[in-house]
PDB file as gemmi writes it, atoms N, CA and C in Angstrom:
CRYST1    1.000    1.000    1.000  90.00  90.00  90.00 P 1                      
ATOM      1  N   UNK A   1     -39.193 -18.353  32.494  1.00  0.00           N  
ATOM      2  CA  UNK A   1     -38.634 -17.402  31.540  1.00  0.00           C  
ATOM      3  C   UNK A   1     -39.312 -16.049  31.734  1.00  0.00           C  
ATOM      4  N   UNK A   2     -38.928 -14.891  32.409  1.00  0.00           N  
ATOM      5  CA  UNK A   2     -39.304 -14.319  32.767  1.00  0.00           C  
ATOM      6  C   UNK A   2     -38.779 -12.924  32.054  1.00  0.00           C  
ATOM      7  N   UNK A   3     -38.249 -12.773  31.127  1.00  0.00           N  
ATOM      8  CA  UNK A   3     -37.678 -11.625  30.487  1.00  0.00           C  
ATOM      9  C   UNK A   3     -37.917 -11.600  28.726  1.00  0.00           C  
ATOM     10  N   UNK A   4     -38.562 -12.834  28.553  1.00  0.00           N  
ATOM     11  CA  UNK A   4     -39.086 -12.535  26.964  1.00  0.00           C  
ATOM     12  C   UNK A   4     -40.765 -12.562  26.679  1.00  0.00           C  
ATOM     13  N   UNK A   5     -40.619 -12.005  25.602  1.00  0.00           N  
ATOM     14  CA  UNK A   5     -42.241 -11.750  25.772  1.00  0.00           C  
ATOM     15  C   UNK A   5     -42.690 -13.011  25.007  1.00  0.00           C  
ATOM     16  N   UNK A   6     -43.727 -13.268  25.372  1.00  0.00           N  
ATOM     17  CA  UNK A   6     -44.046 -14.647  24.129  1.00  0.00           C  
ATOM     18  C   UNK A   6     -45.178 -13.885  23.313  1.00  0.00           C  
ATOM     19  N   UNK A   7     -45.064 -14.203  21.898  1.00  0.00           N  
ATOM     20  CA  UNK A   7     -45.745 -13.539  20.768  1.00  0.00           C  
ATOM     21  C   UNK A   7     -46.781 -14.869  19.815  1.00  0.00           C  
ATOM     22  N   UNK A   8     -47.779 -14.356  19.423  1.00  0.00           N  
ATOM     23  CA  UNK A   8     -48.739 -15.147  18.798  1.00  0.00           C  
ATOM     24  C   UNK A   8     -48.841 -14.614  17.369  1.00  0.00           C  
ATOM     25  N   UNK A   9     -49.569 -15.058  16.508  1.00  0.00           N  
ATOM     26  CA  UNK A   9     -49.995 -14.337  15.074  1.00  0.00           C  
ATOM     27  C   UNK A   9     -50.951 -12.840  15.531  1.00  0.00           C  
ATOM     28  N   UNK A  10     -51.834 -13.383  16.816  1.00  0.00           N  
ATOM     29  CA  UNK A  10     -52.913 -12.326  16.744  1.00  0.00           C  
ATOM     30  C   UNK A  10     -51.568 -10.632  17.350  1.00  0.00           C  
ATOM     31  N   UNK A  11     -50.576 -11.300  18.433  1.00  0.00           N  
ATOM     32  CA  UNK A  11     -49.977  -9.831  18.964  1.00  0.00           C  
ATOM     33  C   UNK A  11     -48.874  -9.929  18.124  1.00  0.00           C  
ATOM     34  N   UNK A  12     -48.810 -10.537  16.983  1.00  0.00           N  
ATOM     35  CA  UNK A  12     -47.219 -10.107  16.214  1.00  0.00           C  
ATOM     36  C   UNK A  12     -46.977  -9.103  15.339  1.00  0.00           C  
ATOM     37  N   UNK A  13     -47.970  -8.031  15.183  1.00  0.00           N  
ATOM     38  CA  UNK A  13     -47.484  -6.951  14.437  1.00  0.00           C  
ATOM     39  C   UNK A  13     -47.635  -5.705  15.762  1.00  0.00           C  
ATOM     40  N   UNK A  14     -48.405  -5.664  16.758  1.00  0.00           N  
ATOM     41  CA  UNK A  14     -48.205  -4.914  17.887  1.00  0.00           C  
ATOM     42  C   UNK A  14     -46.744  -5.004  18.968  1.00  0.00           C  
ATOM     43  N   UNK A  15     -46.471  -6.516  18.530  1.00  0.00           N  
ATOM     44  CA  UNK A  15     -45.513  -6.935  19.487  1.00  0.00           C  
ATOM     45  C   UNK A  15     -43.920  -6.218  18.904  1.00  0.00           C  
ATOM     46  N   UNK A  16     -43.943  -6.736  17.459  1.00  0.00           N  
ATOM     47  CA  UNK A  16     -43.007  -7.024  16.614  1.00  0.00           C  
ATOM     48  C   UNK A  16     -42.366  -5.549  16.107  1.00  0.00           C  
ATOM     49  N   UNK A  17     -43.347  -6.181  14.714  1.00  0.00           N  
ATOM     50  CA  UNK A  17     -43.139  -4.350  13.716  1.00  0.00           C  
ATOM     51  C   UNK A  17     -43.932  -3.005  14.294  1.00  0.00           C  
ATOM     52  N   UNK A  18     -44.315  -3.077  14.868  1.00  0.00           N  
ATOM     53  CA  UNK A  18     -44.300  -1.981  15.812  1.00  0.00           C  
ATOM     54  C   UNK A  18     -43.885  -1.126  16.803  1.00  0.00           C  
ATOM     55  N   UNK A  19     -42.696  -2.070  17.099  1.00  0.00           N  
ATOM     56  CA  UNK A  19     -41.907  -1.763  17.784  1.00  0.00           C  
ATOM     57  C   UNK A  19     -40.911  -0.677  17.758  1.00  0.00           C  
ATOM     58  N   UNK A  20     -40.439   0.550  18.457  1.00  0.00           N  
ATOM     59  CA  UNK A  20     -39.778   1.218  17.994  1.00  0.00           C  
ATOM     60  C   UNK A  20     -38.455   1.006  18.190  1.00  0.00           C  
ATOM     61  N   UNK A  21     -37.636   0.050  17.981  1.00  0.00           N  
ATOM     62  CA  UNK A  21     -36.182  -0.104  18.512  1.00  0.00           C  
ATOM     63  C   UNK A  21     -36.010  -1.858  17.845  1.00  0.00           C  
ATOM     64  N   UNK A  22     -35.150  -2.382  18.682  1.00  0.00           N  
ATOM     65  CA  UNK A  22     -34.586  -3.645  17.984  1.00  0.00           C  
ATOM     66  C   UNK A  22     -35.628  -4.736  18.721  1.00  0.00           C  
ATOM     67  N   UNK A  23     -35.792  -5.715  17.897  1.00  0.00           N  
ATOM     68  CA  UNK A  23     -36.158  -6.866  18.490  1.00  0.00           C  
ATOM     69  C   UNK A  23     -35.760  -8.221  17.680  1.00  0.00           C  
ATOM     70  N   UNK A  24     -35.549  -9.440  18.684  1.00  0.00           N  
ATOM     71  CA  UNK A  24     -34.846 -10.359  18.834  1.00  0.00           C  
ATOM     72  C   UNK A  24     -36.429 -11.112  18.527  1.00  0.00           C  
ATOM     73  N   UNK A  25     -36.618 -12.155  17.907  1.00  0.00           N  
ATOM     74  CA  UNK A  25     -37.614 -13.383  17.916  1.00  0.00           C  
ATOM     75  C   UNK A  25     -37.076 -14.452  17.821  1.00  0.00           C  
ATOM     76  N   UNK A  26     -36.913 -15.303  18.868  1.00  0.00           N  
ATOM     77  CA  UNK A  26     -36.741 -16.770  18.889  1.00  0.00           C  
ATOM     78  C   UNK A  26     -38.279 -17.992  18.308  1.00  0.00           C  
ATOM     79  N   UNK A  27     -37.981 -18.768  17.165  1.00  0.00           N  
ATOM     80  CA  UNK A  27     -39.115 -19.344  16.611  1.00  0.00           C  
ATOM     81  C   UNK A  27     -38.439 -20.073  16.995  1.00  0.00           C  
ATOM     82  N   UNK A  28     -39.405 -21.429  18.094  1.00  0.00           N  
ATOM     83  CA  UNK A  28     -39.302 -22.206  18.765  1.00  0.00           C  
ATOM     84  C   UNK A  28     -40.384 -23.108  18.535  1.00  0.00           C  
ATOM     85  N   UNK A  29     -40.610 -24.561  19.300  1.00  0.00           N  
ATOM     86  CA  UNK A  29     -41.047 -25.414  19.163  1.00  0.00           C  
ATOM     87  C   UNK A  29     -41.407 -26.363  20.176  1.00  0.00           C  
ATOM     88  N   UNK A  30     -42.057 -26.826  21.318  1.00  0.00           N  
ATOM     89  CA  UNK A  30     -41.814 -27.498  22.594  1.00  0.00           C  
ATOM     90  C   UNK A  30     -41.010 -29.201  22.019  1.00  0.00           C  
ATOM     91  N   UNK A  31     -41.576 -29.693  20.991  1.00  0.00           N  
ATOM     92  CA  UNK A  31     -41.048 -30.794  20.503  1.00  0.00           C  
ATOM     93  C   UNK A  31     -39.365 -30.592  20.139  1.00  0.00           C  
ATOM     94  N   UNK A  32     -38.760 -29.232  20.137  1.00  0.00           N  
ATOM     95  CA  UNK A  32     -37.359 -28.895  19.530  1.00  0.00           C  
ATOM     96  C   UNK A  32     -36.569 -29.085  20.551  1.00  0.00           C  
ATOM     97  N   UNK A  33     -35.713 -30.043  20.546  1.00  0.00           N  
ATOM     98  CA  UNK A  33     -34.357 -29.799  21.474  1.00  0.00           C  
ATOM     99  C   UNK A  33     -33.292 -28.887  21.702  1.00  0.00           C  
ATOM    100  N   UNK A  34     -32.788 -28.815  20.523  1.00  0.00           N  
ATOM    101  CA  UNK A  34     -32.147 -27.449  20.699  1.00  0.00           C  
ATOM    102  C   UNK A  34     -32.565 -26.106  20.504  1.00  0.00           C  
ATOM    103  N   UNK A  35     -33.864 -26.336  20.598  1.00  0.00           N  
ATOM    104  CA  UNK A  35     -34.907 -25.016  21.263  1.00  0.00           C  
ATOM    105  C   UNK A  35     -34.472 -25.094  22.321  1.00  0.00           C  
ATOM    106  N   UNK A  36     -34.912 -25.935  23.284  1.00  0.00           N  
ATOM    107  CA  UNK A  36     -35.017 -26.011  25.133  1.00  0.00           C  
ATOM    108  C   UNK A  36     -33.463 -26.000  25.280  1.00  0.00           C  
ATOM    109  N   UNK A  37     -32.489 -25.636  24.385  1.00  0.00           N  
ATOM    110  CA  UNK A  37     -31.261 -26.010  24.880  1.00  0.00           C  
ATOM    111  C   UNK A  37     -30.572 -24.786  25.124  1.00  0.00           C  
ATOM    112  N   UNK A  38     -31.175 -23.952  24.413  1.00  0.00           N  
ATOM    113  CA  UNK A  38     -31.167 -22.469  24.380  1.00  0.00           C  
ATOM    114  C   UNK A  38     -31.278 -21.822  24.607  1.00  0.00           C  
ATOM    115  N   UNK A  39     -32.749 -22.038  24.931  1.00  0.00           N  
ATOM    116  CA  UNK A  39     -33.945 -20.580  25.882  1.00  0.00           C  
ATOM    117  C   UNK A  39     -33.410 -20.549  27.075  1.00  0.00           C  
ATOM    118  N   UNK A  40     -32.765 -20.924  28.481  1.00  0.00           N  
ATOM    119  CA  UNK A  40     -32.343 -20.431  29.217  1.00  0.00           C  
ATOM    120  C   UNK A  40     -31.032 -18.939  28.771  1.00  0.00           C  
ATOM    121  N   UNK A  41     -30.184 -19.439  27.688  1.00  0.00           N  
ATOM    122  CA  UNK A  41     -29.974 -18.087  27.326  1.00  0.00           C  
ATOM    123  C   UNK A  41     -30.017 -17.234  26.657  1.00  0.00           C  
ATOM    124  N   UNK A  42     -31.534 -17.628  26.109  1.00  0.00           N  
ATOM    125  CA  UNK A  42     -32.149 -16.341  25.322  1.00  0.00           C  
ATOM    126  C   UNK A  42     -32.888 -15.406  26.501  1.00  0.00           C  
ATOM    127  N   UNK A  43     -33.112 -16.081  27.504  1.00  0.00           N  
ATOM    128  CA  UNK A  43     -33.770 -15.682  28.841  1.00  0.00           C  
ATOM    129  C   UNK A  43     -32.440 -14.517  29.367  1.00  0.00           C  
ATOM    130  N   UNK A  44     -31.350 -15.007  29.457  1.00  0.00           N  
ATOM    131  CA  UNK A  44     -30.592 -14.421  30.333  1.00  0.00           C  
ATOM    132  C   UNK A  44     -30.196 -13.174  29.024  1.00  0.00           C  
ATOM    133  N   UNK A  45     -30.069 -13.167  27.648  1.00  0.00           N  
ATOM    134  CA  UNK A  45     -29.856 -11.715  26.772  1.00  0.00           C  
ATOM    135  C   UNK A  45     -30.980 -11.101  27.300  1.00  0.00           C  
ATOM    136  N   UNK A  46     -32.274 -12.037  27.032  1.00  0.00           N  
ATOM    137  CA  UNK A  46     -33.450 -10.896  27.430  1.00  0.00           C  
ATOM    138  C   UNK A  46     -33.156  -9.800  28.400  1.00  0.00           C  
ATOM    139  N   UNK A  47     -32.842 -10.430  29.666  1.00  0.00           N  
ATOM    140  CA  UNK A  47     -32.695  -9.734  30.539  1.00  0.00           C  
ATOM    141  C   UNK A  47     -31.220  -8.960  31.125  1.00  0.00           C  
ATOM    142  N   UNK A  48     -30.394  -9.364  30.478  1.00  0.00           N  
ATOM    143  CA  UNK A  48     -28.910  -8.294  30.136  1.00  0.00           C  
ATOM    144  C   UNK A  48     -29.306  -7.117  28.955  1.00  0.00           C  
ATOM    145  N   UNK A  49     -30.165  -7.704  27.936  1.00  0.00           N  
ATOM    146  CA  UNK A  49     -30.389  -6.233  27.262  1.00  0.00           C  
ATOM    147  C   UNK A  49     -31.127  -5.341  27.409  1.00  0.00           C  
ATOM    148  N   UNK A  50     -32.339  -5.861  28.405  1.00  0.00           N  
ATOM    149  CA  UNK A  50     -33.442  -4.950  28.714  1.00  0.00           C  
ATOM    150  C   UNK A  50     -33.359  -3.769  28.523  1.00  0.00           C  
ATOM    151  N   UNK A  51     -34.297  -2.953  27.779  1.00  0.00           N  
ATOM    152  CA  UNK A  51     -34.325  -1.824  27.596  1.00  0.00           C  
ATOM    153  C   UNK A  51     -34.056  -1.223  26.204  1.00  0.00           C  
ATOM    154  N   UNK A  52     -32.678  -2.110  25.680  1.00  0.00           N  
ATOM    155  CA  UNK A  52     -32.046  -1.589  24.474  1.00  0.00           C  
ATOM    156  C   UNK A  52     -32.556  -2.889  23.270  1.00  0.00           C  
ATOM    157  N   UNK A  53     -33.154  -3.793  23.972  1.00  0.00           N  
ATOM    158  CA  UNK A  53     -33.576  -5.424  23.021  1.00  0.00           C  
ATOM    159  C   UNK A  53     -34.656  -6.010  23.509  1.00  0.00           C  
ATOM    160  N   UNK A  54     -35.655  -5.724  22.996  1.00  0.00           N  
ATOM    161  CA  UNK A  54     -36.580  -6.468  23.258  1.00  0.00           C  
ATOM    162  C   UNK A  54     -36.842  -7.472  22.614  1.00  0.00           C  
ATOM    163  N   UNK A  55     -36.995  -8.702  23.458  1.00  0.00           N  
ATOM    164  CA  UNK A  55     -36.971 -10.029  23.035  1.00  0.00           C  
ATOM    165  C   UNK A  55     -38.206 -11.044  22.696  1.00  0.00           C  
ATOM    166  N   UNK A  56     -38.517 -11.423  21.899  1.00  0.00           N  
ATOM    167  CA  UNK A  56     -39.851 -12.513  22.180  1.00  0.00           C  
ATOM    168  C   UNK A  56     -39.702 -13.574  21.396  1.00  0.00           C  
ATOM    169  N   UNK A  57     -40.825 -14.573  21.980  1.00  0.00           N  
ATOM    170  CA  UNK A  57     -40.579 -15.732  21.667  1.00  0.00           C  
ATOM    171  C   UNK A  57     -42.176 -16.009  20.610  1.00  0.00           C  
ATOM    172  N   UNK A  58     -41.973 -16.681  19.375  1.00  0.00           N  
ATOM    173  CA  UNK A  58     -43.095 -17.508  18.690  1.00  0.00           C  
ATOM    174  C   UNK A  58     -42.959 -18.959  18.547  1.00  0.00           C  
ATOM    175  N   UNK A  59     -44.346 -19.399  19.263  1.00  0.00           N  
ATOM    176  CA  UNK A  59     -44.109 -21.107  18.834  1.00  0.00           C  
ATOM    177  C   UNK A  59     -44.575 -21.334  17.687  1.00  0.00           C  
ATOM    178  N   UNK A  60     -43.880 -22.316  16.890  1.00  0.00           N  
ATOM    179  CA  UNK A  60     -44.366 -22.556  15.591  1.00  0.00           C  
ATOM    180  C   UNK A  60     -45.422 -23.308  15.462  1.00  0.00           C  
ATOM    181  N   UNK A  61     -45.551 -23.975  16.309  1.00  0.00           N  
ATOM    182  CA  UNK A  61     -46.842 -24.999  16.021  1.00  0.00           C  
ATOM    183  C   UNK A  61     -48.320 -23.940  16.418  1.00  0.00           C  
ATOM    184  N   UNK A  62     -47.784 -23.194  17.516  1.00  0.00           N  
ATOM    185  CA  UNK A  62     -48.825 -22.293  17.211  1.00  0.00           C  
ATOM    186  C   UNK A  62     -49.163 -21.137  16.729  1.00  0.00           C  
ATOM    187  N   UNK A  63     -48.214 -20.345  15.865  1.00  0.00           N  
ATOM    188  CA  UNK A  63     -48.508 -19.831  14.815  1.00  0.00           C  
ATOM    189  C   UNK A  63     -47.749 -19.530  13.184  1.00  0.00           C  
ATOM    190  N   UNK A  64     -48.400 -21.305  12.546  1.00  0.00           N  
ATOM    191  CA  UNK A  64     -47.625 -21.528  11.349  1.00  0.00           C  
ATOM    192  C   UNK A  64     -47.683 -20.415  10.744  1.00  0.00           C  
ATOM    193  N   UNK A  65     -48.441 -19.532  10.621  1.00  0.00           N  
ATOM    194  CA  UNK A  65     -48.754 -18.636   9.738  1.00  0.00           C  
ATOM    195  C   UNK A  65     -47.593 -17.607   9.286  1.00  0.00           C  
ATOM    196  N   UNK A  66     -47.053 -17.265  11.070  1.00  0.00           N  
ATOM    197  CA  UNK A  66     -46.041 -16.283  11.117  1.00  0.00           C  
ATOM    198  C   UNK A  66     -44.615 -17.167  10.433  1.00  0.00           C  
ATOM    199  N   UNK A  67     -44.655 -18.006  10.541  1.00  0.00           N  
ATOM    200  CA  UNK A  67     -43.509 -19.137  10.340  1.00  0.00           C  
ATOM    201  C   UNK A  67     -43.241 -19.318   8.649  1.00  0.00           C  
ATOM    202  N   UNK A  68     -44.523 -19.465   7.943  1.00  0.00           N  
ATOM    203  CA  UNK A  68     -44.503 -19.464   6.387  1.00  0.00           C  
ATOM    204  C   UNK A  68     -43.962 -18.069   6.450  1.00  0.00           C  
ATOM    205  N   UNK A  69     -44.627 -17.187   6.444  1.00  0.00           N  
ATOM    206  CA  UNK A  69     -44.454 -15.343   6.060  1.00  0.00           C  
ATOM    207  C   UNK A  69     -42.733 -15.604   6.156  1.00  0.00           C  
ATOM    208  N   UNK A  70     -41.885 -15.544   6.812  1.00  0.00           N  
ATOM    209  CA  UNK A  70     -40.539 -15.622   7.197  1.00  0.00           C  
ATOM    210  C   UNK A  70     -39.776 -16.548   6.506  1.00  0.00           C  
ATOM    211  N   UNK A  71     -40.839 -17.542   5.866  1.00  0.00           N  
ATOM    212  CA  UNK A  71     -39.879 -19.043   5.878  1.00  0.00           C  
ATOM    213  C   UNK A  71     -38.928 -19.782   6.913  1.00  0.00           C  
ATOM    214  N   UNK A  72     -39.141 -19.346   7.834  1.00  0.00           N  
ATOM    215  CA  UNK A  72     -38.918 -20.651   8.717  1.00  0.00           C  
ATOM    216  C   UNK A  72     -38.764 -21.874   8.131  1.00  0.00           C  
ATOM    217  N   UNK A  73     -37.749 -22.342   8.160  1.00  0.00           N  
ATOM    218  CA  UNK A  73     -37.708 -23.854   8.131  1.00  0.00           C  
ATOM    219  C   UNK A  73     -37.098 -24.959   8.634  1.00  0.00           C  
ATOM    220  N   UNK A  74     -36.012 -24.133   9.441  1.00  0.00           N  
ATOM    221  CA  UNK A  74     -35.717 -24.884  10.750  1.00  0.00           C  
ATOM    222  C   UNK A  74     -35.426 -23.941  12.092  1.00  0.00           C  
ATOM    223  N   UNK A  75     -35.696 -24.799  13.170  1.00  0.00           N  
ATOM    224  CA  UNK A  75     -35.495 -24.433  14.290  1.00  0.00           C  
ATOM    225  C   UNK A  75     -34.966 -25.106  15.054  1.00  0.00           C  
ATOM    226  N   UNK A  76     -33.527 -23.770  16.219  1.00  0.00           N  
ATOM    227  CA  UNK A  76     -34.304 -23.005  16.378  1.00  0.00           C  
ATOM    228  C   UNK A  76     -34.082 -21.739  15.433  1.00  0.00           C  
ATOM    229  N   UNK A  77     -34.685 -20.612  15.310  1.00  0.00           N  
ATOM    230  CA  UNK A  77     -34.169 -19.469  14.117  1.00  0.00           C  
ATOM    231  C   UNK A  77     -34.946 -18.265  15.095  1.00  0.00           C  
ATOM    232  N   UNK A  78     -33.697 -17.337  14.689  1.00  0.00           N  
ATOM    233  CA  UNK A  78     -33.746 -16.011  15.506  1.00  0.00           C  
ATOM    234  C   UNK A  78     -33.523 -14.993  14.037  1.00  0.00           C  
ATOM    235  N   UNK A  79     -34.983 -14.145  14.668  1.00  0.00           N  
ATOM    236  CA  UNK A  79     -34.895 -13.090  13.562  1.00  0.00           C  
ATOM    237  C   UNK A  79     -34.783 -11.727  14.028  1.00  0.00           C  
ATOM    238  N   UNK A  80     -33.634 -10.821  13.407  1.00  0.00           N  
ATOM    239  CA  UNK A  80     -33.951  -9.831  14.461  1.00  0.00           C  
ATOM    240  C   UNK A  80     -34.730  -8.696  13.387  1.00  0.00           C  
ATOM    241  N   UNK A  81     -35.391  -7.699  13.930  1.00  0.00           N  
ATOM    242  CA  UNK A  81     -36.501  -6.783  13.214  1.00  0.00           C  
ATOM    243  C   UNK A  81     -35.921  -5.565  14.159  1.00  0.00           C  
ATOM    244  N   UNK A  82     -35.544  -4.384  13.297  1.00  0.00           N  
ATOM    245  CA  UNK A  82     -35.297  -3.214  13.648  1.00  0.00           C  
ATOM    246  C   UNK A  82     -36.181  -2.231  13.270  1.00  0.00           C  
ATOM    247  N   UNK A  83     -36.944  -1.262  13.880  1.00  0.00           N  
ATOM    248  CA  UNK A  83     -38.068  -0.183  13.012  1.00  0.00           C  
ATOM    249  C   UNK A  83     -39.009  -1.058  12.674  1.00  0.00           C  
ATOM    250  N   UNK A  84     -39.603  -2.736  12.727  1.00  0.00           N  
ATOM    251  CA  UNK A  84     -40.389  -3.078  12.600  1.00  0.00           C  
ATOM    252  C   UNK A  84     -39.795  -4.109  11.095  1.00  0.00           C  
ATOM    253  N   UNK A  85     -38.671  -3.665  10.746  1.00  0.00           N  
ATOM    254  CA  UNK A  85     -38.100  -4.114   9.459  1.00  0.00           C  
ATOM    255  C   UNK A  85     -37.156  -5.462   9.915  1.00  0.00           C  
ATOM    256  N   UNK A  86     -37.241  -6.500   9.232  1.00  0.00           N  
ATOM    257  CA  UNK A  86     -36.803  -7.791   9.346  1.00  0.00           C  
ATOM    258  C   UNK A  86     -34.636  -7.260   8.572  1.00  0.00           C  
ATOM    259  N   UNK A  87     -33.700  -7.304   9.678  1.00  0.00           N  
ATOM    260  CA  UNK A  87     -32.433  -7.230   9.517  1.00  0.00           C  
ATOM    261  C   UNK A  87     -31.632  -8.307   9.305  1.00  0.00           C  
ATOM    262  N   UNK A  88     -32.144  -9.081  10.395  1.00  0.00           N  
ATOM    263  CA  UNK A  88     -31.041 -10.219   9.949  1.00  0.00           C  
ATOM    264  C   UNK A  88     -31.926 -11.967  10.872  1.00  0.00           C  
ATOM    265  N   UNK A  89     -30.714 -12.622  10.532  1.00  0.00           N  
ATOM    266  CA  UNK A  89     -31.777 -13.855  10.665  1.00  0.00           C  
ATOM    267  C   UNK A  89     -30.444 -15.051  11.271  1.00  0.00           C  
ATOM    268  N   UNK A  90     -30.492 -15.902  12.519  1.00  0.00           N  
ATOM    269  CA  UNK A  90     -29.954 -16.924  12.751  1.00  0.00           C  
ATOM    270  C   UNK A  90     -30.588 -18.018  13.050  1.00  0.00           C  
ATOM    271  N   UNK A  91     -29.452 -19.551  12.399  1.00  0.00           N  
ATOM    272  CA  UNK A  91     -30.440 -20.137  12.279  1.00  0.00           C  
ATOM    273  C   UNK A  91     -30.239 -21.501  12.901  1.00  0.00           C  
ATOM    274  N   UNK A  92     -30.617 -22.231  13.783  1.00  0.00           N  
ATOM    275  CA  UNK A  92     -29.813 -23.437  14.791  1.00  0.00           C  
ATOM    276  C   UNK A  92     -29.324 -22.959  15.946  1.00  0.00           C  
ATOM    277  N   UNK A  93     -28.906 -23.441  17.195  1.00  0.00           N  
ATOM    278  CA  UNK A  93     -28.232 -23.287  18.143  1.00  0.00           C  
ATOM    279  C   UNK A  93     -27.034 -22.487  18.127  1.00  0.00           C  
ATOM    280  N   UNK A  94     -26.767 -21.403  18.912  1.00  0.00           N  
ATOM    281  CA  UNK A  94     -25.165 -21.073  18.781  1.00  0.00           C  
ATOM    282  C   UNK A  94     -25.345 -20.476  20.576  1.00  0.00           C  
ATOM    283  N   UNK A  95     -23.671 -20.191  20.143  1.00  0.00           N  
ATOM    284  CA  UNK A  95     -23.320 -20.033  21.582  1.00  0.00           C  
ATOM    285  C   UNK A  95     -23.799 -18.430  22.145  1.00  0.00           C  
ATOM    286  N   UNK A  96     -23.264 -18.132  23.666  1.00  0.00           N  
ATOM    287  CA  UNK A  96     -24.374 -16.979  23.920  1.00  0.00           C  
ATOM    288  C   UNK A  96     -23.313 -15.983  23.852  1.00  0.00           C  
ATOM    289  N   UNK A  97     -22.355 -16.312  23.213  1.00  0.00           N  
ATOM    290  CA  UNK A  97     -21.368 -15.356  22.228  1.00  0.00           C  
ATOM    291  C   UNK A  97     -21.603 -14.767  21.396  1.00  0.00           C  
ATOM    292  N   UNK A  98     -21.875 -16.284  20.154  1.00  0.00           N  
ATOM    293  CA  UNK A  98     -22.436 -15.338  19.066  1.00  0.00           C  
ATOM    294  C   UNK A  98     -23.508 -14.735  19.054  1.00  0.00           C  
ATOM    295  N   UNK A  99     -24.504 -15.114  19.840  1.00  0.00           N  
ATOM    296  CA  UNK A  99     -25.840 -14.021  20.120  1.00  0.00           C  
ATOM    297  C   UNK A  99     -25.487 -12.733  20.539  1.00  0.00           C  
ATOM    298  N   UNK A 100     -24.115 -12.874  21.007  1.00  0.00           N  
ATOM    299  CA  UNK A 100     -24.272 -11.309  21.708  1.00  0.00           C  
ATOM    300  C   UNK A 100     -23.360 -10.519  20.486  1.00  0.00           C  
ATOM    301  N   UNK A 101     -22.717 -11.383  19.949  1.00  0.00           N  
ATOM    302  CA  UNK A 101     -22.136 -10.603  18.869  1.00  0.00           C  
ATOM    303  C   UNK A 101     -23.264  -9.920  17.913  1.00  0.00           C  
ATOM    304  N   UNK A 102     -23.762 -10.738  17.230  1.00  0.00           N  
ATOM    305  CA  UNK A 102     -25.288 -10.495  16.464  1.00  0.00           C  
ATOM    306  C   UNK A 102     -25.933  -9.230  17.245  1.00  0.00           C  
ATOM    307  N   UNK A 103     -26.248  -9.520  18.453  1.00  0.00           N  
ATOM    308  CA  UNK A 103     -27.150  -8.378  19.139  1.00  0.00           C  
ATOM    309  C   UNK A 103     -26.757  -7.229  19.085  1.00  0.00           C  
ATOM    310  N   UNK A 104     -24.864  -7.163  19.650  1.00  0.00           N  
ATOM    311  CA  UNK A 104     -24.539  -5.871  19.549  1.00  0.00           C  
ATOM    312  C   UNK A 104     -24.486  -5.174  18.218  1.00  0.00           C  
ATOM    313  N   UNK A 105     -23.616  -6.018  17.004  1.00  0.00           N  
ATOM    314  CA  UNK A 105     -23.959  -5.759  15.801  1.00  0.00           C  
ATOM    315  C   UNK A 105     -25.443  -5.124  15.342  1.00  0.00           C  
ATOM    316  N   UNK A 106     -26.767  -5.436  15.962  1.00  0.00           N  
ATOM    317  CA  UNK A 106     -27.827  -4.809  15.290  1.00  0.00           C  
ATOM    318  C   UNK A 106     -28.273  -3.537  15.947  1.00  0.00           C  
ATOM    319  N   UNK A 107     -28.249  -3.600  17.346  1.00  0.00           N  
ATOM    320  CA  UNK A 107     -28.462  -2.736  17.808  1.00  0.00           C  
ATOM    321  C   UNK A 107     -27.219  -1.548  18.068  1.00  0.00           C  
ATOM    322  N   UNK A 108     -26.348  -1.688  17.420  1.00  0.00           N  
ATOM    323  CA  UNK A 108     -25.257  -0.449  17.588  1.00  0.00           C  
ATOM    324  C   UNK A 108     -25.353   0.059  16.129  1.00  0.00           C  
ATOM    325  N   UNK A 109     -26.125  -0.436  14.979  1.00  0.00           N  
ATOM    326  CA  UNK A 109     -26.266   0.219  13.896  1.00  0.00           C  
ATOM    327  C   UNK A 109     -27.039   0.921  13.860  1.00  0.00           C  
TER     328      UNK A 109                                                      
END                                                                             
């Protein structure tokens, strides 16, 4: 996976809300199936949006912390954060349709 960034508690406010533009967070899980069912095309938005979406990934097991703050409670769940500000939120598997619908939707506002 070579086009998302992977994010921890310690780089998630440098990574995240700091960011000046849109970002995509996939909260994932290695034990999640339809995590691994996915990330190949959260890999391939990563790298079709480059530039205009920056993408990263948090594992939950390793940082519950970020996971309570959000409420997380199932995965997989994609949050997107614009200006550092939490916009919108998906939650389970979908197709790499509706991701791109979602994506363009946040980042064309």
């Amino acid at each position: 996976m070579g086009n998302t960034v992977d994010v921890t508690s310690k780089s998630w406010e440098e990574e995240v809300l700091k960011h000046s533009g849109a970002v995509m967070v996939d909260f994932w899980a290695s034990w999640c199936g339809p995590c691994k069912m996915i990330a190949p095309v959260i890999d391939e938005l990563a790298g079709e949006y480059s530039g205009r979406l920056k993408v990263c990934k948090l594992n939950t097991d390793e940082s519950p912390d970020i996971s309570s703050q959000y409420q997380i409670m199932g995965i997989p769940s994609l949050l997107f954060f614009k200006e550092g500000k939490l916009v919108d939120k998906m939650v389970g598997a979908a197709s790499k349709n509706q991701f791109k619908e979602k994506i363009e939707d946040i980042i064309s506002n």
